[in-house]
Backbone as ProteinMPNN parsed JSONL, in Angstrom:
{"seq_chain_A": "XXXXXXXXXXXXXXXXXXXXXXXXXXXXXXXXXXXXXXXXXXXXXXXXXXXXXXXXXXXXXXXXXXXXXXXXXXXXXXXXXXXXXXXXXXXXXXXXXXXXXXXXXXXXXXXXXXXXXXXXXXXXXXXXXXXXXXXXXXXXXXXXXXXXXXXXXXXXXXXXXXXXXXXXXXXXXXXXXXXXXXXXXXXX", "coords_chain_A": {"N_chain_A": [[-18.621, 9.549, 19.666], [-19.752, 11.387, 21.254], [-20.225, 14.496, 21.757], [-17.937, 15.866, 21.206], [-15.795, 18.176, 19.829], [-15.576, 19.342, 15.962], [-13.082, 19.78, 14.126], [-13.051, 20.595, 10.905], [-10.13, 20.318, 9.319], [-9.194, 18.123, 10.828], [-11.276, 16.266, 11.007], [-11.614, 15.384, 8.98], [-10.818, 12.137, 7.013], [-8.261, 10.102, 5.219], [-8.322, 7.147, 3.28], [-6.624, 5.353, 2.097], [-5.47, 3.007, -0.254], [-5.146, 0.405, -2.557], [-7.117, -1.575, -3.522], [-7.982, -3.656, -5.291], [-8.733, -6.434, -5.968], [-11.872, -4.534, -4.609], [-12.606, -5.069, -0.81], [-14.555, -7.041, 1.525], [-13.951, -6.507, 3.826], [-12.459, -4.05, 3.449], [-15.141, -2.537, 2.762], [-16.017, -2.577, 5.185], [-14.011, -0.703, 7.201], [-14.312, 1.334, 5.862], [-17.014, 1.809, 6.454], [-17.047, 2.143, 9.782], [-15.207, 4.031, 9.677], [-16.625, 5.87, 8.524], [-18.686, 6.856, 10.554], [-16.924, 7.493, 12.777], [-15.103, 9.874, 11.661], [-15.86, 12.942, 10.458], [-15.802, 13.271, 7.436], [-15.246, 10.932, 4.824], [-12.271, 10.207, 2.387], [-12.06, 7.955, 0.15], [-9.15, 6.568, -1.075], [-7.764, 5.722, -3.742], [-4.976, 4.987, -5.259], [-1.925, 3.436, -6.814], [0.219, 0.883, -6.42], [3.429, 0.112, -7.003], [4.773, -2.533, -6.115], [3.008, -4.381, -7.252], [0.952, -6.038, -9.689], [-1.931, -5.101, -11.126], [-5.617, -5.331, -11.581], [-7.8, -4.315, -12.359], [-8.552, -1.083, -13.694], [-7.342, 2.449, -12.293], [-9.597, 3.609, -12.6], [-12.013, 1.88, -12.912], [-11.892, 1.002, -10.433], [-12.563, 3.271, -8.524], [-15.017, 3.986, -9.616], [-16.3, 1.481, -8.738], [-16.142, 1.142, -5.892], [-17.353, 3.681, -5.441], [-19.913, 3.308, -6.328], [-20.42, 1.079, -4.116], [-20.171, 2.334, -2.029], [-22.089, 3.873, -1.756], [-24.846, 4.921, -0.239], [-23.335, 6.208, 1.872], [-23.527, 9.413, 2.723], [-20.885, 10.901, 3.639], [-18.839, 9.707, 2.512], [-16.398, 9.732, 0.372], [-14.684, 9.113, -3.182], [-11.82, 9.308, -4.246], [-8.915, 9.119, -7.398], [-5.602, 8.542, -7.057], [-2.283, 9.679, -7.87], [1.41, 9.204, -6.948], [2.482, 10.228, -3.874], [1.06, 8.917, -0.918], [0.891, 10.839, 1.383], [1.195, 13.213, 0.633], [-0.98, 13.389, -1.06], [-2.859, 13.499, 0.918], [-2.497, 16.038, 2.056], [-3.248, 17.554, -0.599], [-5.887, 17.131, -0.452], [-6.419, 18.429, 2.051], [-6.403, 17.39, 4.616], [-5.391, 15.686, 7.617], [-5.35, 13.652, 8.609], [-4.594, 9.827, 8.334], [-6.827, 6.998, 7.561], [-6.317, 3.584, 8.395], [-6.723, 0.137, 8.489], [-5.966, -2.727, 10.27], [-5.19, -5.642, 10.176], [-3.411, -8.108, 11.579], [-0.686, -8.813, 12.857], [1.522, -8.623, 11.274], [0.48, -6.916, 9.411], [0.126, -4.905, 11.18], [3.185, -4.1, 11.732], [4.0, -3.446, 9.152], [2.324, -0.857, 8.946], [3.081, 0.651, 10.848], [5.44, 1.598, 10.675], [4.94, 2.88, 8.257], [3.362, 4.878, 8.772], [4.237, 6.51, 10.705], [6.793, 7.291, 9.275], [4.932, 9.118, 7.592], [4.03, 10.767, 9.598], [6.63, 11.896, 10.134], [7.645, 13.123, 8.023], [5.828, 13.986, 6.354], [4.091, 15.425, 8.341], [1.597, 14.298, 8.991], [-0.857, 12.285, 10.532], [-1.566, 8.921, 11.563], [-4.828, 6.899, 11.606], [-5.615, 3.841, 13.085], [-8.017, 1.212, 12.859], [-8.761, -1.845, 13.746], [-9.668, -4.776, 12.2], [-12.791, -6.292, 11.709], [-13.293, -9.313, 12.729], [-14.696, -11.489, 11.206], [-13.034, -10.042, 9.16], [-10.422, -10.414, 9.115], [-8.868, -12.042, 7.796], [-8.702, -11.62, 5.483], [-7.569, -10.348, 2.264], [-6.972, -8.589, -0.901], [-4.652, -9.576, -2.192], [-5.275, -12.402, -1.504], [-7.784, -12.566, -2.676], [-7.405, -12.394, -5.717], [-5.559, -14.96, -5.588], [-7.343, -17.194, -4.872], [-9.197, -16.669, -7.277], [-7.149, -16.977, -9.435], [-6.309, -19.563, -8.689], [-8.486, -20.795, -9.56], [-11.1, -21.206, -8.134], [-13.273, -19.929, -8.741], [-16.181, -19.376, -7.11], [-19.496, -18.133, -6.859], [-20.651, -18.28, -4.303], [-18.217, -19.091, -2.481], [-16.658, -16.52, -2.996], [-18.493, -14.53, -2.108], [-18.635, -14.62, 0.572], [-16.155, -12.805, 0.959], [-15.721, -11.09, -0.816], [-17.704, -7.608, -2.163], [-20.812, -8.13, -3.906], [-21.155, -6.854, -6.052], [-18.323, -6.771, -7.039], [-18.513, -9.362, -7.72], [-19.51, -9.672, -10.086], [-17.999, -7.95, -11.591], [-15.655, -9.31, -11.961], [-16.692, -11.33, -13.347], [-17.129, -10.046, -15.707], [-14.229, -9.237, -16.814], [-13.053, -11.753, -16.482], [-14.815, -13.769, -17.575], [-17.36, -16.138, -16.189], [-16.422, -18.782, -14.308], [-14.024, -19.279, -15.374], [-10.835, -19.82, -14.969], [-8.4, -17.26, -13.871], [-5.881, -15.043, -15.209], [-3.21, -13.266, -14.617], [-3.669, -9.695, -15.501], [-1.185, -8.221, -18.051], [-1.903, -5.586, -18.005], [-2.417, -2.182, -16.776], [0.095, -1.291, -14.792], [1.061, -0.776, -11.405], [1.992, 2.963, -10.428], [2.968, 4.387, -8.609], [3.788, 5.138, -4.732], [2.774, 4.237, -2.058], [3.13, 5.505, 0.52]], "CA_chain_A": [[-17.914, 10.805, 19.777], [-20.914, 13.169, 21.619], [-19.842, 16.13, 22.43], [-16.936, 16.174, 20.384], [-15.779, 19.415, 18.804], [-15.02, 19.427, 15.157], [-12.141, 20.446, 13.068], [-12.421, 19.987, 9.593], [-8.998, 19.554, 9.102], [-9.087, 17.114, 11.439], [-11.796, 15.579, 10.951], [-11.484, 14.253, 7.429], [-9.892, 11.411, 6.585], [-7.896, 9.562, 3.854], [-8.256, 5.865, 3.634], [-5.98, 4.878, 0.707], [-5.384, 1.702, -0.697], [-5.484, -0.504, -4.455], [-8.351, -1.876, -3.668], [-7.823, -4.13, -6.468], [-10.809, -5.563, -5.838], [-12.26, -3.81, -2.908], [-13.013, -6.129, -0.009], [-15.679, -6.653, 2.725], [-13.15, -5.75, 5.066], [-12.601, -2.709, 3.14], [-16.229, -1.585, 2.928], [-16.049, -2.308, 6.847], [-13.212, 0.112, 7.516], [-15.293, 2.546, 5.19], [-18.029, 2.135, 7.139], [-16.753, 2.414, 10.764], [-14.508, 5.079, 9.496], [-17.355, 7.209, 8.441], [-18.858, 7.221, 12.211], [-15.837, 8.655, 13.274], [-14.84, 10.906, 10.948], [-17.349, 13.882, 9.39], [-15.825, 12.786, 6.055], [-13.565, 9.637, 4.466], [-12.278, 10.317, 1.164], [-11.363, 6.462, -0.111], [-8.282, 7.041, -1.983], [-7.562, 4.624, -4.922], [-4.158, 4.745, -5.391], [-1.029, 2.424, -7.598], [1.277, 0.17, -5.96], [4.009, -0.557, -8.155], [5.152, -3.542, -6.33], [1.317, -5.257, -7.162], [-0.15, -5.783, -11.046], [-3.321, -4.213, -10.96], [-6.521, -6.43, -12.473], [-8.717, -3.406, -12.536], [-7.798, 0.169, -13.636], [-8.023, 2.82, -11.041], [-11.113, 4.121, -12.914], [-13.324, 1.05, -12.706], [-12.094, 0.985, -9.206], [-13.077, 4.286, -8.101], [-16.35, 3.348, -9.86], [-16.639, 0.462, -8.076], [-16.365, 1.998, -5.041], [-18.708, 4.713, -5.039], [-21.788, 2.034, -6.078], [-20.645, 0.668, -2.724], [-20.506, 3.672, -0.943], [-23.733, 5.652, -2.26], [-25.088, 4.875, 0.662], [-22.516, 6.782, 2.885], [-22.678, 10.836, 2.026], [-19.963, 11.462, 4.176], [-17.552, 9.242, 1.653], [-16.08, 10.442, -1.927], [-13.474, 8.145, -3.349], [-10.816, 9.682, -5.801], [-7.643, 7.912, -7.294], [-4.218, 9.609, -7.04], [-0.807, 9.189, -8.488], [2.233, 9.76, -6.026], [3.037, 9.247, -2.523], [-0.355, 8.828, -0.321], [1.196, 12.034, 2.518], [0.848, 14.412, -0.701], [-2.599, 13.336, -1.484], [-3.903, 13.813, 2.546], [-2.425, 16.865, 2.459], [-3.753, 17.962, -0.974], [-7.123, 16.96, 0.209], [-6.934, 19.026, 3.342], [-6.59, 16.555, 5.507], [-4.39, 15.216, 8.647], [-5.623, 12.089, 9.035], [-4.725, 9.058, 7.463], [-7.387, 5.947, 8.632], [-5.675, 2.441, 7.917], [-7.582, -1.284, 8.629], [-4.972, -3.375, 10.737], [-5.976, -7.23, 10.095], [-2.908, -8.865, 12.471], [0.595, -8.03, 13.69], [2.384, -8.564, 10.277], [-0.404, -5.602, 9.04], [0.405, -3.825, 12.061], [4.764, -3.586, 11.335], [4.409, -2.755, 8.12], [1.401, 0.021, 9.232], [3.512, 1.623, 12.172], [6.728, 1.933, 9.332], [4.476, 4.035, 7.128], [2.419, 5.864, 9.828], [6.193, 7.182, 11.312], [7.817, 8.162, 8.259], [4.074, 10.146, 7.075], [4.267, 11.864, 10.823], [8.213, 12.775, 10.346], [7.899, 13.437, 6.353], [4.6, 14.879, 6.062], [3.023, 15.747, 9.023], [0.612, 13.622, 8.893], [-1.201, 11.169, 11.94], [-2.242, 7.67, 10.745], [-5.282, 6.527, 12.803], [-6.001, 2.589, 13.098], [-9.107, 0.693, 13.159], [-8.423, -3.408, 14.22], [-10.069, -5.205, 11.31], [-13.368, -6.691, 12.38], [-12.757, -10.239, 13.036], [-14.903, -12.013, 10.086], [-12.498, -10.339, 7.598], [-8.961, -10.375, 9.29], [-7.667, -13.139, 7.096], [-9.35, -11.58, 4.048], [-6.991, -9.629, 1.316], [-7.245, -8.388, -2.178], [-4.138, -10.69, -2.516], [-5.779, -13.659, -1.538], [-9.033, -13.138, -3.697], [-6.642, -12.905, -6.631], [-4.889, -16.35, -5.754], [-8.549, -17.694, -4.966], [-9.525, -16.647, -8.655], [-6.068, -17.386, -10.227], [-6.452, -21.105, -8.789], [-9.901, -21.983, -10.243], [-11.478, -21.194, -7.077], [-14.232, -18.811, -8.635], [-17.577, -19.933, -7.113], [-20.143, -16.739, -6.114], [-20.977, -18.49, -2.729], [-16.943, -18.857, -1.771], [-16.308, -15.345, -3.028], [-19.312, -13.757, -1.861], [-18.378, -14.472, 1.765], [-14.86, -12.221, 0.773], [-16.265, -9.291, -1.114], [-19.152, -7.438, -2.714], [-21.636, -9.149, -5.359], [-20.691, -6.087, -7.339], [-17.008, -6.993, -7.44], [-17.685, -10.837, -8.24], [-19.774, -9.11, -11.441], [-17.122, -7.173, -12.117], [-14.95, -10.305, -11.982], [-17.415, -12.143, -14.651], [-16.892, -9.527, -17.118], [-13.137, -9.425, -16.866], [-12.259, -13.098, -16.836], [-15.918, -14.973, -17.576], [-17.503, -16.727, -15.136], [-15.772, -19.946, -14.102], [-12.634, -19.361, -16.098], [-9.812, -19.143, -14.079], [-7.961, -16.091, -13.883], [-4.903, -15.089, -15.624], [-3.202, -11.813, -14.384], [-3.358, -9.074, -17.27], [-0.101, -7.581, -18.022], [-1.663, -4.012, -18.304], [-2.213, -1.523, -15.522], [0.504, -1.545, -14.187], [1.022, 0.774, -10.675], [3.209, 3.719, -10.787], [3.32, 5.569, -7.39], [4.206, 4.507, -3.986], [1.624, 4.394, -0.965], [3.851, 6.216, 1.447]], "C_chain_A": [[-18.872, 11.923, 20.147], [-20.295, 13.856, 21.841], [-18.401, 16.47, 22.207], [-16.636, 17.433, 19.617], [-15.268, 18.757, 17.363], [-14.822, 19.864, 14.513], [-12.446, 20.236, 12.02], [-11.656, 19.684, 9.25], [-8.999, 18.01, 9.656], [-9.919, 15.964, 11.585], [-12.532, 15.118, 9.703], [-10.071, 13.758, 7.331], [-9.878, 10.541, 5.463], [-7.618, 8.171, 3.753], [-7.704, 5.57, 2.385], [-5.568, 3.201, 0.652], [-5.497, 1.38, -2.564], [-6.729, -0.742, -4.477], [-8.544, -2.741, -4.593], [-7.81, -5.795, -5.891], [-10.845, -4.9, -4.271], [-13.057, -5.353, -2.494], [-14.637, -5.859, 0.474], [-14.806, -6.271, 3.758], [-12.913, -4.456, 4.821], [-13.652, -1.716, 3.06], [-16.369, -1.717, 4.828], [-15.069, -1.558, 7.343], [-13.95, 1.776, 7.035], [-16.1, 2.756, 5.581], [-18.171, 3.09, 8.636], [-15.919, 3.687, 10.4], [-15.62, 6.544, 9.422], [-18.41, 7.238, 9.73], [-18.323, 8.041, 12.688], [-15.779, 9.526, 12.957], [-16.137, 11.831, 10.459], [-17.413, 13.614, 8.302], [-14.715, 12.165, 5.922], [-13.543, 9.969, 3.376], [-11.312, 8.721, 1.12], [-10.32, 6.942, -1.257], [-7.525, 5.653, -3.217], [-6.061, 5.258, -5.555], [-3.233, 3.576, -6.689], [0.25, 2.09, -6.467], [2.071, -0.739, -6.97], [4.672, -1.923, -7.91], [3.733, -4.87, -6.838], [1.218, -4.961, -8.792], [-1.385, -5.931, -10.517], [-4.364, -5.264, -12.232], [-7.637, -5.492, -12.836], [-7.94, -1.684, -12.886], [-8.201, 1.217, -12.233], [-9.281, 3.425, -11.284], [-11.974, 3.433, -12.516], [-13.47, 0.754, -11.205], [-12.582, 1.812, -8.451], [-15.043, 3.857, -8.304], [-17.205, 2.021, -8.874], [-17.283, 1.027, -6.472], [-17.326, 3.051, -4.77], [-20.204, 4.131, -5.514], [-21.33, 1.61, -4.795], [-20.956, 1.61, -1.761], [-21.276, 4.359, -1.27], [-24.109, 5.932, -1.106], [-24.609, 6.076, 1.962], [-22.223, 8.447, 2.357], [-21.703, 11.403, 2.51], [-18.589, 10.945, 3.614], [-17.806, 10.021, 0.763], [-14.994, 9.485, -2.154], [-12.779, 9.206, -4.891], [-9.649, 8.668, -6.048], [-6.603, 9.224, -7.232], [-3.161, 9.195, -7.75], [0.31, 10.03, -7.189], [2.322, 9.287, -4.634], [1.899, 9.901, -1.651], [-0.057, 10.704, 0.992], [0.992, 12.925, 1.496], [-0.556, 14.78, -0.607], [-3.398, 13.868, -0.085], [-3.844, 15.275, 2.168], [-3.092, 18.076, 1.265], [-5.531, 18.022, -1.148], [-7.533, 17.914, 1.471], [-6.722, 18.577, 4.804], [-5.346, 16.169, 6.654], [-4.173, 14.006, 8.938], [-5.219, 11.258, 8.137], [-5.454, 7.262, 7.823], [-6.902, 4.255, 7.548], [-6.382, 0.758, 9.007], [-6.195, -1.968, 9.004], [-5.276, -4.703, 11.186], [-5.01, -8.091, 11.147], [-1.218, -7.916, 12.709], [1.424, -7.949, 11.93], [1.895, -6.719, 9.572], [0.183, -4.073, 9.874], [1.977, -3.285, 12.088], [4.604, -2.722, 10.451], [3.894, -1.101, 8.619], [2.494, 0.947, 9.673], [4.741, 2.038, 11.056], [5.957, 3.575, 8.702], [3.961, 5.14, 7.882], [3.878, 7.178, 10.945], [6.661, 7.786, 10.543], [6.581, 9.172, 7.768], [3.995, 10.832, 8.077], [5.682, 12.399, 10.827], [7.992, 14.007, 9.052], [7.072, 14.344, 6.292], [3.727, 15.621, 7.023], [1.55, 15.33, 9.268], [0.308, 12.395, 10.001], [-2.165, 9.965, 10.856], [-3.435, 7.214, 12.263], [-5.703, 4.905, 12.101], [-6.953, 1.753, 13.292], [-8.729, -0.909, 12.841], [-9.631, -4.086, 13.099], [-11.188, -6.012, 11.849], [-13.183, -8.33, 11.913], [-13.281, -11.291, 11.729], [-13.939, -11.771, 8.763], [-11.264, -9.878, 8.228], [-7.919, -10.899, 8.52], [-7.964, -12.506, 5.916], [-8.11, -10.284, 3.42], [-7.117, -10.003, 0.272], [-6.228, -9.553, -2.906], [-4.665, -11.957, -2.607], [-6.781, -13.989, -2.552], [-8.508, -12.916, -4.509], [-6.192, -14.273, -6.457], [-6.161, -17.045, -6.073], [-9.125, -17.68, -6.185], [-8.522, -17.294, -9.737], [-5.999, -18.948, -10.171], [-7.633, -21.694, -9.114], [-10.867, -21.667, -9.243], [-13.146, -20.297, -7.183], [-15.405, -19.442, -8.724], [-18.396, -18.518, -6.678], [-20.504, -17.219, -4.675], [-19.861, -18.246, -2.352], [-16.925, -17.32, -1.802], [-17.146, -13.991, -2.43], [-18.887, -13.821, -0.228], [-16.69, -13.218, 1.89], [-15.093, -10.425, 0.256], [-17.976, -9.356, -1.94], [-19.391, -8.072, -3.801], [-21.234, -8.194, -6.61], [-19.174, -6.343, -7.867], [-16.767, -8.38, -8.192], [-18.522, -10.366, -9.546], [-18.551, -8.546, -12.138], [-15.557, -8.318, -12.383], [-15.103, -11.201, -13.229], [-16.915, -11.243, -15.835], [-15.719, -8.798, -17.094], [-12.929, -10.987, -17.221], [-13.586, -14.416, -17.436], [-16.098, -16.06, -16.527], [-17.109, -18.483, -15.277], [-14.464, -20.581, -14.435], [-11.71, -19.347, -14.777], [-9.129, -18.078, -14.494], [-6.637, -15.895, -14.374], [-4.219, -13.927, -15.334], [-3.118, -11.123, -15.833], [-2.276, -8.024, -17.237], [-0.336, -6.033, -17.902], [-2.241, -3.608, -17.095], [-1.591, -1.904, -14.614], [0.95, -0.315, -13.061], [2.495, 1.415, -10.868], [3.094, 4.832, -9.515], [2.938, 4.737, -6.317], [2.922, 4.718, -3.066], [2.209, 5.568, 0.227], [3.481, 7.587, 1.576]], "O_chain_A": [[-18.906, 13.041, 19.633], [-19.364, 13.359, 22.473], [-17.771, 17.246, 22.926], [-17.388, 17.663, 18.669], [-14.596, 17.729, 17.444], [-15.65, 20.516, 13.876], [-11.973, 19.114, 11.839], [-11.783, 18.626, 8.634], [-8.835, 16.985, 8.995], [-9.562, 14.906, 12.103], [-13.655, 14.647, 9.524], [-8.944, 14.243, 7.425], [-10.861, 10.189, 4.812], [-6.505, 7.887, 4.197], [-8.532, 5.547, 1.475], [-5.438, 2.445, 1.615], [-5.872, 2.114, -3.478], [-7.482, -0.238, -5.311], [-9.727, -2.626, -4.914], [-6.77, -6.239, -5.404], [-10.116, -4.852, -3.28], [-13.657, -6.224, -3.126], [-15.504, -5.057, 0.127], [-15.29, -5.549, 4.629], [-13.072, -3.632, 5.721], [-13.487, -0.503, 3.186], [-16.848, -0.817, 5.518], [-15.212, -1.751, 8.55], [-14.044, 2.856, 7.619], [-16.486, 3.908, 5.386], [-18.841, 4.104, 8.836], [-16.185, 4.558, 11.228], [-15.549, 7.662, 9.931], [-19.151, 8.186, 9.472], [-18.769, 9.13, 13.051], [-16.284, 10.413, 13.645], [-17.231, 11.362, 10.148], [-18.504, 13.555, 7.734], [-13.616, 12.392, 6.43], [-14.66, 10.171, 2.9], [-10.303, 8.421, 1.759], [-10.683, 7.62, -2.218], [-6.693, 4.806, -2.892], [-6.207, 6.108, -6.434], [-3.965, 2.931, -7.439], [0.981, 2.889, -5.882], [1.734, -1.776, -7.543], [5.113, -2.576, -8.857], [3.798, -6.085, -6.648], [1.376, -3.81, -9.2], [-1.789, -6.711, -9.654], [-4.004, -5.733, -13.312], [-8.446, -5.914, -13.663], [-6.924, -1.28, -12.322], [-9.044, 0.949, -11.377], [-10.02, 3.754, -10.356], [-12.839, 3.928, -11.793], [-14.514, 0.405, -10.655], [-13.172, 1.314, -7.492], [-15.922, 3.581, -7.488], [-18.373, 1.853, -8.525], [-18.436, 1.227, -6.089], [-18.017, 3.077, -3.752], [-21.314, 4.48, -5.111], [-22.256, 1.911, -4.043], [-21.83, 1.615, -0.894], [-21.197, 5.574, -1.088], [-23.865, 7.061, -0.679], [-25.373, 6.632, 2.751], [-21.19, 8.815, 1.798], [-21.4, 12.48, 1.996], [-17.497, 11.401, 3.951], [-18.759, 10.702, 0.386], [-14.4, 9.074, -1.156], [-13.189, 9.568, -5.994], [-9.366, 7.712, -5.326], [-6.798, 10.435, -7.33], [-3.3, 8.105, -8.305], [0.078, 11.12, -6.665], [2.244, 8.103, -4.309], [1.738, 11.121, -1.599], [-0.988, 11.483, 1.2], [0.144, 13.686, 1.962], [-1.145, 15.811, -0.286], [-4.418, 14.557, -0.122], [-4.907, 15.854, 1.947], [-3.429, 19.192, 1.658], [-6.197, 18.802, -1.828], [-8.693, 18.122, 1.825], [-6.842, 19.226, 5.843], [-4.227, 16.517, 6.277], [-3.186, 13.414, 9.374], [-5.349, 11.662, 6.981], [-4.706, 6.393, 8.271], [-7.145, 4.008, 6.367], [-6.31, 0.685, 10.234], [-5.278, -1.85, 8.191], [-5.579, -4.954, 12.352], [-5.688, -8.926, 11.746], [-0.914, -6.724, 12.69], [1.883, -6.841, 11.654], [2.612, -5.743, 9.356], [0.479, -2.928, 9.533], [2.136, -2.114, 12.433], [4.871, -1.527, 10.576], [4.729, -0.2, 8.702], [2.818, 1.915, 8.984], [4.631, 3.212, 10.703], [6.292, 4.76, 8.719], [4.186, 6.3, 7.538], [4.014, 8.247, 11.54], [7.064, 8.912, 10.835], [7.058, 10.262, 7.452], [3.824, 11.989, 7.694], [5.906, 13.373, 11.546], [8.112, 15.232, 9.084], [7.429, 15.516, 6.18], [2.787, 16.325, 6.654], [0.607, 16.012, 9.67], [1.217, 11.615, 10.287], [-2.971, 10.074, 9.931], [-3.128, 7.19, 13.455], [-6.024, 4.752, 10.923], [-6.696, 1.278, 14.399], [-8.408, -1.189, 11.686], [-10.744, -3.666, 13.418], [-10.701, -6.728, 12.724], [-12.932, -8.547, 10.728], [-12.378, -11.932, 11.191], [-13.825, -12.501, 7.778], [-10.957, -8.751, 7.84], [-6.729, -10.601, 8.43], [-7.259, -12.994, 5.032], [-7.834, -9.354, 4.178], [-7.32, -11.181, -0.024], [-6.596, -10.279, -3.83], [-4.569, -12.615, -3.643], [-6.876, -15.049, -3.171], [-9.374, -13.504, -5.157], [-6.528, -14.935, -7.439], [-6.329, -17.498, -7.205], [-9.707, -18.739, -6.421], [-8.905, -17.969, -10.693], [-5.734, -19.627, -11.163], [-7.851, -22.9, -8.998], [-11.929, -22.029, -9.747], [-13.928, -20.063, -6.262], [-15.853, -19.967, -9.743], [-17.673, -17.75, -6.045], [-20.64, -16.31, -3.856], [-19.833, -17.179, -1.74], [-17.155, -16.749, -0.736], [-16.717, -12.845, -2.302], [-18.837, -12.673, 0.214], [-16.28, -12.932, 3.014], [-14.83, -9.291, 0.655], [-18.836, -10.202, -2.189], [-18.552, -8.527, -4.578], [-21.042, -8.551, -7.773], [-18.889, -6.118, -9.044], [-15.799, -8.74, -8.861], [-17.933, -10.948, -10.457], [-18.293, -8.832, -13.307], [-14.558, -7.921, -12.982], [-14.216, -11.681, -13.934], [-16.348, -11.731, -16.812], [-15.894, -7.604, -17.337], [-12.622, -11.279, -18.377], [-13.349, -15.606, -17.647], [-15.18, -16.749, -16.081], [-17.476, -19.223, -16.19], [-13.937, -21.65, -14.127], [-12.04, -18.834, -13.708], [-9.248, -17.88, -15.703], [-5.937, -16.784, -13.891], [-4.776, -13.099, -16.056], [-2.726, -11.603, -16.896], [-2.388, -7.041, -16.504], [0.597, -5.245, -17.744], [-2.6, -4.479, -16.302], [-2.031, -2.603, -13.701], [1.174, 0.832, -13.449], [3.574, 0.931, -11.211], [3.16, 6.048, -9.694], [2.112, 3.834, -6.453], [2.048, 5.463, -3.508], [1.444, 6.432, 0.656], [4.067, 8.311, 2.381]]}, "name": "protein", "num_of_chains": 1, "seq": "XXXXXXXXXXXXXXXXXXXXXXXXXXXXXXXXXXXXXXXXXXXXXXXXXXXXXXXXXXXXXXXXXXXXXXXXXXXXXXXXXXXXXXXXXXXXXXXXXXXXXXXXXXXXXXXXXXXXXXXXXXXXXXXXXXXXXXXXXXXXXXXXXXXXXXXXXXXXXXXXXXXXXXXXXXXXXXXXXXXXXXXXXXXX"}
């Protein structure tokens, strides 16, 4: 982007999600995002159709040991509907990781109704190709079926998340979901 002017408004953006755990595809959206943008605020969010294995505290936490690195991130959590949060942030943008076409329906749904509803532009970054198949869903099933080795999981997300995995469920246990935190505001 040389010789780019920039807005502040416009040029911060809101990358929301559960995160529950955060990926490697997700610190690669966080990454490439903060190129673009002057500043990403990672937004840690509740999705009430999803039980949550982490609260959004330890996730936020989580998150910003990954992102130290990056001073142009901040990660907060929110409650409510994600077009609120951009807009109580400042922001216009909303930057969203689009892993295949199923990713990409739902995406264009939400990115339509936050440009009618809120005024708000969703921008898209194509998921880089090592972690297209990869979701927070999956490394739940992958843990829930016995599956927890640190080599498998380490190719999926950070070493800090499969720690943070050990001292939730103990290492080698399988995984049981835990009835508490459960989400209470929509992504939209």
């Amino acid at each position: 982007m040389s010789g780019a002017t920039h807005n502040s408004e416009n040029d911060l953006a809101v990358f929301p999600g559960t995160f529950d755990p955060v990926t490697l595809g997700h610190m690669d959206i966080i990454r490439r995002g903060a190129t673009i943008f002057s500043h990403v605020v990672v937004a840690v969010g509740c999705n009430p159709e999803k039980i949550e294995w982490f609260s959004p505290e330890e996730r936020v936490e989580l998150i910003r040991k990954l992102a130290r690195e990056l001073p142009n991130v901040s990660v907060r959590s929110y409650d409510g509907l994600t077009m609120d949060f951009v807009r109580l942030v400042g922001a216009k943008v909303i930057l969203r990781g689009i892993r295949d076409t199923v990713d990409l329906r739902t995406e264009l749904q939400a990115a339509n109704t936050n440009l009618l509803v809120g005024d708000v532009e969703t921008v898209f970054l194509m998921t880089s190709d090592q972690h297209a198949l990869t979701s927070s869903t999956l490394i739940k099933q992958i843990v829930e079926m016995g599956g927890y080795d640190h080599a498998r999981l380490a190719r999926l997300v950070p070493r800090e998340v499969i720690e943070q995995l050990e001292q939730h469920f103990g290492s080698g246990a399988k995984a049981t979901l835990p009835a508490v935190h459960q989400g209470k505001g929509g992504q939209t």
